[in-house]
FIKOLZA-1660 file (N, C-alpha, C; in steps of 0.1 Angstrom, whole numbers, plus 5000, padded with zeros to 4 digits):
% residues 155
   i   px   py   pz ch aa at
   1 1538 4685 0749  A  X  N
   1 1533 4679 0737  A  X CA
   1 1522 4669 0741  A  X  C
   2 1512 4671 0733  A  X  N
   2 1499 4659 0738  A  X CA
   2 1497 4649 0732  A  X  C
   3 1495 4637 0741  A  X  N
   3 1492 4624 0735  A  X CA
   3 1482 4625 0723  A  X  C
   4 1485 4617 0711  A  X  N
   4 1474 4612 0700  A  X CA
   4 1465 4603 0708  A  X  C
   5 1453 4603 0705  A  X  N
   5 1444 4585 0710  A  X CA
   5 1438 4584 0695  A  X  C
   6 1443 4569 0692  A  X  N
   6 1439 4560 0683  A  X CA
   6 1422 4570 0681  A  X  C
   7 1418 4564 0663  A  X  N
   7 1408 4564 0664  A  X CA
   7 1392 4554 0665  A  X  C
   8 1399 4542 0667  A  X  N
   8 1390 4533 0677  A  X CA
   8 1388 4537 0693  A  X  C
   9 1398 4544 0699  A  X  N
   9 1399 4546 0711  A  X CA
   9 1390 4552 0714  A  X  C
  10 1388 4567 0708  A  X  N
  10 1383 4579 0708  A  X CA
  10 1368 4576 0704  A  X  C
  11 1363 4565 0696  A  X  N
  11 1348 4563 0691  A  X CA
  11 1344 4554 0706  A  X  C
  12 1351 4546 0710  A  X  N
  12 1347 4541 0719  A  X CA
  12 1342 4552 0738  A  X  C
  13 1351 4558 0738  A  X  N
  13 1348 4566 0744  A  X CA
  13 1341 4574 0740  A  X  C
  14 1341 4583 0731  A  X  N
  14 1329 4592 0724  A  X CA
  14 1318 4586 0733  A  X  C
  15 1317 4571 0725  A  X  N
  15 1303 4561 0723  A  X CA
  15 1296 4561 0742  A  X  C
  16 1307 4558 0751  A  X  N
  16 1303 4561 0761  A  X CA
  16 1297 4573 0766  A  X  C
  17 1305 4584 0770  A  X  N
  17 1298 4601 0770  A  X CA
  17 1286 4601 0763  A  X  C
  18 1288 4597 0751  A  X  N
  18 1274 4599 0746  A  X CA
  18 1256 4591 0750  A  X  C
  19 1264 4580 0755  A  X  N
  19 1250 4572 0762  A  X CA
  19 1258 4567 0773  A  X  C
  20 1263 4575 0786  A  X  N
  20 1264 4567 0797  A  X CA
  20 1268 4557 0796  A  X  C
  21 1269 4548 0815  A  X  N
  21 1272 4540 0822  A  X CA
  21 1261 4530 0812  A  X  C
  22 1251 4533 0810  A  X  N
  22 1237 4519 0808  A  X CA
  22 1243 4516 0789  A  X  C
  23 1250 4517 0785  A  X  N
  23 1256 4515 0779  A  X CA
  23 1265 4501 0771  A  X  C
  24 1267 4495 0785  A  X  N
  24 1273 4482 0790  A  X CA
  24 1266 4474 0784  A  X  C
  25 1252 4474 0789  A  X  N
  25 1240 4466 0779  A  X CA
  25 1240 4462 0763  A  X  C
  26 1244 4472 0758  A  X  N
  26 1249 4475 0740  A  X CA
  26 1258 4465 0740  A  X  C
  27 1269 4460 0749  A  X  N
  27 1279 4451 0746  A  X CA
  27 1277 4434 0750  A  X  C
  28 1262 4434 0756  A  X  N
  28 1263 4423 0759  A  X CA
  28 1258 4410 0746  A  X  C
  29 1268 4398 0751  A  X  N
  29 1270 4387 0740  A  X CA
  29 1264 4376 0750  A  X  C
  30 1256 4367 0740  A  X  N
  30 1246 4358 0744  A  X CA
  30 1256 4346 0740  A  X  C
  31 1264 4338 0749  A  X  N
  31 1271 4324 0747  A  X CA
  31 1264 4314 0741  A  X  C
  32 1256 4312 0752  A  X  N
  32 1244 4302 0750  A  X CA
  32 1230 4307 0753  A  X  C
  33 1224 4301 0745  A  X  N
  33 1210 4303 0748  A  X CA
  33 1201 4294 0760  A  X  C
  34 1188 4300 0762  A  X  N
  34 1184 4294 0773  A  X CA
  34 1179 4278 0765  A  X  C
  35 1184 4270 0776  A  X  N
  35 1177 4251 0770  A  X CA
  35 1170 4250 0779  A  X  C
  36 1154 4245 0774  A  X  N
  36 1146 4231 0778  A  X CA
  36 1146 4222 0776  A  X  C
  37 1142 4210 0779  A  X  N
  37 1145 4200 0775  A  X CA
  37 1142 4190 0784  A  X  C
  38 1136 4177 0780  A  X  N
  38 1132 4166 0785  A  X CA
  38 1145 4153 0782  A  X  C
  39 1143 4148 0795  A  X  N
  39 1149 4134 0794  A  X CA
  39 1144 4119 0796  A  X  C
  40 1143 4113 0782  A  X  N
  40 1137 4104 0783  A  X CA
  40 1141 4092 0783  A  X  C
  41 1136 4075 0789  A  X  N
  41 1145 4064 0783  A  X CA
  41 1132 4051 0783  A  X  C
  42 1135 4048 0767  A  X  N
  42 1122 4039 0758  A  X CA
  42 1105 4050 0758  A  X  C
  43 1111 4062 0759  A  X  N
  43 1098 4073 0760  A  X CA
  43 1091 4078 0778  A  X  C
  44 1100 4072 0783  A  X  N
  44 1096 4074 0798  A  X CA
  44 1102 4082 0799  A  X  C
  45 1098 4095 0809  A  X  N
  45 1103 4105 0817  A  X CA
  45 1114 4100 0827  A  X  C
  46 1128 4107 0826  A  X  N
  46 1132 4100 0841  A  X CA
  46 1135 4111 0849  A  X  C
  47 1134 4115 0864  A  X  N
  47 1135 4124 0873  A  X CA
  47 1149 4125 0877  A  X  C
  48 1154 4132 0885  A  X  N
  48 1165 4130 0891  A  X CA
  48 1183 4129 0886  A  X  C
  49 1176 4129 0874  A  X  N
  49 1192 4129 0865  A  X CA
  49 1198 4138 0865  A  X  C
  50 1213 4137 0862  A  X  N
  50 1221 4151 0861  A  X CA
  50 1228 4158 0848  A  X  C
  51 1224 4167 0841  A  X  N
  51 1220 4173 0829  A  X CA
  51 1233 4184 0838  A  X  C
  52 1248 4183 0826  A  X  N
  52 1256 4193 0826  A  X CA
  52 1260 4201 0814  A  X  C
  53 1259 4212 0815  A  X  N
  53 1263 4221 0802  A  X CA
  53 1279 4230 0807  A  X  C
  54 1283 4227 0795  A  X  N
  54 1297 4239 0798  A  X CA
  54 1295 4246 0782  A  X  C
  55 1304 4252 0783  A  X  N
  55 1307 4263 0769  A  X CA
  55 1323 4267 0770  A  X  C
  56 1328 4272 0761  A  X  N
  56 1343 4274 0760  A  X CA
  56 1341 4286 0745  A  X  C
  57 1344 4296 0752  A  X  N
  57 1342 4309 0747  A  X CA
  57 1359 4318 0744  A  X  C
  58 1360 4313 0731  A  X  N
  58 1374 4314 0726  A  X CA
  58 1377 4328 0726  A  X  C
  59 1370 4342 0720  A  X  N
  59 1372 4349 0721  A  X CA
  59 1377 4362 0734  A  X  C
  60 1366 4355 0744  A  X  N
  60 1367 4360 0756  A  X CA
  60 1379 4356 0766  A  X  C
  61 1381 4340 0756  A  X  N
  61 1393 4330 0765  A  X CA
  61 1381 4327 0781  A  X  C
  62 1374 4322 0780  A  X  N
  62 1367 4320 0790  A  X CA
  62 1358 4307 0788  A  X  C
  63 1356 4300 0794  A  X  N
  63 1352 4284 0800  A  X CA
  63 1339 4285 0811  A  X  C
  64 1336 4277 0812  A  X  N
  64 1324 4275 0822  A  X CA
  64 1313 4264 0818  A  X  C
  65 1311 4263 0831  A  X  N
  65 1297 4247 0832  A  X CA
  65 1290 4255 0846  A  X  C
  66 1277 4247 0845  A  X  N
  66 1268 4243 0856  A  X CA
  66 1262 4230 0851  A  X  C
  67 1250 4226 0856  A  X  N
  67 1243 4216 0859  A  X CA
  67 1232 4217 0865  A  X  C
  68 1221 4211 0864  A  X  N
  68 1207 4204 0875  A  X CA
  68 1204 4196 0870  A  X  C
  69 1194 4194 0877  A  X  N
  69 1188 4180 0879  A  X CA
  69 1172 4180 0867  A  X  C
  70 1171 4167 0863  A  X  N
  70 1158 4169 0860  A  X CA
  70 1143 4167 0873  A  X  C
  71 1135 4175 0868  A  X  N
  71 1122 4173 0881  A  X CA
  71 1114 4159 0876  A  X  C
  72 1102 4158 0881  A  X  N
  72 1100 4141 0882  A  X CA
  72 1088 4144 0867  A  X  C
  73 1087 4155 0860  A  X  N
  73 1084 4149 0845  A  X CA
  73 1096 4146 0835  A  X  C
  74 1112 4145 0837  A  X  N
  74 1120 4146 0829  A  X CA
  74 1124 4157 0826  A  X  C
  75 1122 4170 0829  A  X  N
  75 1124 4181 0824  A  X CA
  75 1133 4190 0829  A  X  C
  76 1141 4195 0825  A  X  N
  76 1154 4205 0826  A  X CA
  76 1153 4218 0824  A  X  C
  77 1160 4225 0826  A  X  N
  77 1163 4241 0820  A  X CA
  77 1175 4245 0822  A  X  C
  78 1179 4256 0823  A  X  N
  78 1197 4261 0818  A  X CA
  78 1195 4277 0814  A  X  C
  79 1192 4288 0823  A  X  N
  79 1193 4301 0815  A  X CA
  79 1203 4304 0806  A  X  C
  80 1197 4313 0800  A  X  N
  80 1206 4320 0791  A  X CA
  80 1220 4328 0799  A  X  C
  81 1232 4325 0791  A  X  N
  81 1245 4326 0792  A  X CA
  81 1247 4337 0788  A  X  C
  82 1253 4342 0788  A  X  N
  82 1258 4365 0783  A  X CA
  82 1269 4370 0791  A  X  C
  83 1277 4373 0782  A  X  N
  83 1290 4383 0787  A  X CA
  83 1283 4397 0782  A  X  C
  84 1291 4406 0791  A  X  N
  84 1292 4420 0785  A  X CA
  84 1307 4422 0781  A  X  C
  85 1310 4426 0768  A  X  N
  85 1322 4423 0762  A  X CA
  85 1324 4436 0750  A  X  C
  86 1337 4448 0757  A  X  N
  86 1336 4461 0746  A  X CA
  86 1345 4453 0736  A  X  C
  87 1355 4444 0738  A  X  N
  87 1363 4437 0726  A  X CA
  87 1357 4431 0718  A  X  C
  88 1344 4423 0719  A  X  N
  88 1336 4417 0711  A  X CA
  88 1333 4427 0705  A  X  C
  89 1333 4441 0707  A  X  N
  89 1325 4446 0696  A  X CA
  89 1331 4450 0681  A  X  C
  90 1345 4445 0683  A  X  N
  90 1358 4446 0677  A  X CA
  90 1353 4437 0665  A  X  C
  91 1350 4435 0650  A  X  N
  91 1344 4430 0642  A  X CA
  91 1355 4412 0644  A  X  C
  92 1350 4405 0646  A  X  N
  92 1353 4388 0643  A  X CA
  92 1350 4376 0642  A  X  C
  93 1351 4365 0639  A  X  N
  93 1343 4354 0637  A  X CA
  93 1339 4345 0655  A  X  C
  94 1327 4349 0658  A  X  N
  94 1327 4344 0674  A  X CA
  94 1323 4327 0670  A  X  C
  95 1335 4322 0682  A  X  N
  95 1334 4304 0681  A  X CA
  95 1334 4303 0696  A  X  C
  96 1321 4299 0700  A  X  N
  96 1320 4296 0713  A  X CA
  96 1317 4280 0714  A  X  C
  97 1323 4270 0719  A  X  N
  97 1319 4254 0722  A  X CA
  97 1311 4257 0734  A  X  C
  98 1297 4247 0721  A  X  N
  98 1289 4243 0736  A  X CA
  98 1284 4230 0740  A  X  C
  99 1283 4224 0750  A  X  N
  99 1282 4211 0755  A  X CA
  99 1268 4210 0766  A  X  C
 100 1260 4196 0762  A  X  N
 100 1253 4192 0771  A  X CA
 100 1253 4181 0774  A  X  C
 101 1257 4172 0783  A  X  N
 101 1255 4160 0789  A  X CA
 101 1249 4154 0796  A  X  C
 102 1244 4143 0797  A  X  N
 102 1233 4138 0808  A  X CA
 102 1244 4124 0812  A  X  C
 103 1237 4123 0823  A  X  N
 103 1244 4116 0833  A  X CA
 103 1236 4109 0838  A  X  C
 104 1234 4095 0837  A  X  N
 104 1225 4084 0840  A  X CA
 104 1231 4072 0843  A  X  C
 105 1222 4065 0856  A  X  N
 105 1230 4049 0859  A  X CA
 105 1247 4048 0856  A  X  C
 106 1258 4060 0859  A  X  N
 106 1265 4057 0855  A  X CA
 106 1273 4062 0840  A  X  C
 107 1262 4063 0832  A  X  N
 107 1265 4063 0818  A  X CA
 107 1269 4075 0816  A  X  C
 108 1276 4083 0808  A  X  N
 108 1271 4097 0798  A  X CA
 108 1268 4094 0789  A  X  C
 109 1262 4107 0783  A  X  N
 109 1253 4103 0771  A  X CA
 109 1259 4119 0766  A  X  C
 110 1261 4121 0751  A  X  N
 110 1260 4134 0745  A  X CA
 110 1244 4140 0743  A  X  C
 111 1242 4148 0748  A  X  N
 111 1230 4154 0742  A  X CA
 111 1232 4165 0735  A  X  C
 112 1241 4176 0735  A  X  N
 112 1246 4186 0723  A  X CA
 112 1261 4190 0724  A  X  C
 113 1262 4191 0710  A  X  N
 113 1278 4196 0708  A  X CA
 113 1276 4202 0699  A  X  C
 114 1279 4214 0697  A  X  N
 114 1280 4223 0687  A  X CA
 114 1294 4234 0683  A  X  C
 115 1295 4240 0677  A  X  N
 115 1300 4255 0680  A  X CA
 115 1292 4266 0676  A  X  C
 116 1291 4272 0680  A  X  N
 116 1280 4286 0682  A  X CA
 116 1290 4299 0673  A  X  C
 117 1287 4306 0663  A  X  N
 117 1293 4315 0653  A  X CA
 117 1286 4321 0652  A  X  C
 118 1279 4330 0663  A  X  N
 118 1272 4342 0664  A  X CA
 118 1269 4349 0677  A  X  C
 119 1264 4359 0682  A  X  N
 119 1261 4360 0701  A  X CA
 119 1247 4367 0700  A  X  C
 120 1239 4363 0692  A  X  N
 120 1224 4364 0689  A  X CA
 120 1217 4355 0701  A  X  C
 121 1206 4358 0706  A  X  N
 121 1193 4348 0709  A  X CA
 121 1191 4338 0702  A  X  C
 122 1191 4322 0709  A  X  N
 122 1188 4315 0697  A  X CA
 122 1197 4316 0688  A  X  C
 123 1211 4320 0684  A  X  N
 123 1215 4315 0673  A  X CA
 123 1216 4302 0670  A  X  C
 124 1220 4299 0679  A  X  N
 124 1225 4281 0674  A  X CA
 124 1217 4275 0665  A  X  C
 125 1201 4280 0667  A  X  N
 125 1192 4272 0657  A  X CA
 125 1186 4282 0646  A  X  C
 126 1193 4292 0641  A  X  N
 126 1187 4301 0635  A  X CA
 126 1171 4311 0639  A  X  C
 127 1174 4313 0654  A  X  N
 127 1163 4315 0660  A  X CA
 127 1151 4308 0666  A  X  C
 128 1153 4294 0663  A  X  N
 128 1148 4287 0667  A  X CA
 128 1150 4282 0680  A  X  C
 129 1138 4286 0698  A  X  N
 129 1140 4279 0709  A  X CA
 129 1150 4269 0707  A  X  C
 130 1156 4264 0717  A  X  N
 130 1162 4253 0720  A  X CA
 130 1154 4242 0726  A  X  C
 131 1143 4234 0726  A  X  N
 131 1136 4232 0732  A  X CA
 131 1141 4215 0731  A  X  C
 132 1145 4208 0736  A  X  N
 132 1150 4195 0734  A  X CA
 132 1140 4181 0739  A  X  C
 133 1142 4169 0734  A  X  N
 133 1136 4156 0734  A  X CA
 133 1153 4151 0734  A  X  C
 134 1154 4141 0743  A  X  N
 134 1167 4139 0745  A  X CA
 134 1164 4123 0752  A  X  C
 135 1161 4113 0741  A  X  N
 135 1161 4104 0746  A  X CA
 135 1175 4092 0748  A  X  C
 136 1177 4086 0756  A  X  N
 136 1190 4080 0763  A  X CA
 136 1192 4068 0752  A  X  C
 137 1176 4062 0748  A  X  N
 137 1182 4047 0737  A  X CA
 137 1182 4055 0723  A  X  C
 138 1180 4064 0722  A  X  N
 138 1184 4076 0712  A  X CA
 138 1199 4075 0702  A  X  C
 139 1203 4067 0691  A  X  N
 139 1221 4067 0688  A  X CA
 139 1228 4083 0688  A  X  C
 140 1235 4083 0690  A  X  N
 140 1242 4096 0694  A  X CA
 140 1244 4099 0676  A  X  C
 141 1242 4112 0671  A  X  N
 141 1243 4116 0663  A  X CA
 141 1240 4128 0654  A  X  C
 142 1240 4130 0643  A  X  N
 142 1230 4145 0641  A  X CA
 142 1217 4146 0641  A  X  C
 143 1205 4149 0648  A  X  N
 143 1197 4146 0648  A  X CA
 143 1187 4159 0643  A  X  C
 144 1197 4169 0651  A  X  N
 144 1190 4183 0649  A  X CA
 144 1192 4194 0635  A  X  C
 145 1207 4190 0635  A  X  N
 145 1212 4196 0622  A  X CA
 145 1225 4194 0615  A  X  C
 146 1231 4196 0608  A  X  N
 146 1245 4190 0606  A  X CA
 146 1260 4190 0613  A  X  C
 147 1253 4204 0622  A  X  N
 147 1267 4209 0630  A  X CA
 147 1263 4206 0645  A  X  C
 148 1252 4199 0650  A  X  N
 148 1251 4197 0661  A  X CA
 148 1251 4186 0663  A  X  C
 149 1259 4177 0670  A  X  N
 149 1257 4165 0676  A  X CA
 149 1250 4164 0691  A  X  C
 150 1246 4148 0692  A  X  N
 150 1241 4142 0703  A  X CA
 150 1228 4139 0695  A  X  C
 151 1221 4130 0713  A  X  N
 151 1213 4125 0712  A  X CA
 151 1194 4129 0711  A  X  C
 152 1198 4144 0709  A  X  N
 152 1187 4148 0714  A  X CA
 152 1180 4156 0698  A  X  C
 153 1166 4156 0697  A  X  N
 153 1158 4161 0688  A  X CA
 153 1151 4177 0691  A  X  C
 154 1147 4183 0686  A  X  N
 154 1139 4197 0683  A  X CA
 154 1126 4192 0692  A  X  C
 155 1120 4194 0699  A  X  N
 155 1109 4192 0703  A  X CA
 155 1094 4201 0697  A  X  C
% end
């Protein structure tokens, strides 16, 4: 007697046979988007600082940070973040936390907190780069939009 396979099983596999191994691609989910972003304090560039990002990616159950440094105009970066994920393609509401901190003299400072409810480019800002102004005497707060906190502005 022969096994039944589900009919999510059988589209999923179909879906492979039908376009191959390069396929993987189709599943990939953007966590975070790529950040720019300047660090500034009373409008001065500062070099050398340490700018950490993590994310917490509920769906996937997966966590993660890196970090650099800024170079000597104030300036940062952070590529773009992506899983390749066939369960994500499972229809559901994606909540990924994302976090940026700067780290100065000691201090932290928030520069973004959000939750992310999509795995688009640029979601967080409705397509809009991430491009940041992240000044340190800056009050911590919404600056960018209602669901994002920290210290930092749209550039």
């Amino acid at each position: 007697m022969g096994k039944v396979v589900s009919l999510p099983c059988a589209v999923i596999v179909l879906y492979f046979l039908t376009f191959g191994v390069n396929a993987m691609g189709r599943f990939s989910r953007v966590l975070f988007s790529q950040v720019h972003g300047t660090v500034l304090k009373e409008g001065k560039p500062l070099s050398g600082v340490t700018v950490r990002r993590a994310f917490n990616w509920r769906w996937g159950k997966e966590k993660g940070k890196d970090e650099t440094i800024t170079n000597s105009d104030g300036q940062f970066h952070f590529p773009q973040i992506e899983r390749e994920s066939i369960s994500a393609f499972i229809p559901h509401e994606p909540v990924i936390g994302q976090f940026i901190y700067i780290d100065h003299e000691g201090e932290e400072y928030v520069a973004w907190e959000t939750l992310k409810h999509d795995y688009e480019v640029n979601g967080e800002l409705d397509g809009k780069p991430m491009n940041l102004d992240c000044e340190l005497t800056r009050e911590n707060g919404f600056h960018i939009r209602d669901s994002v906190n920290g210290i930092c502005k749209l550039l």
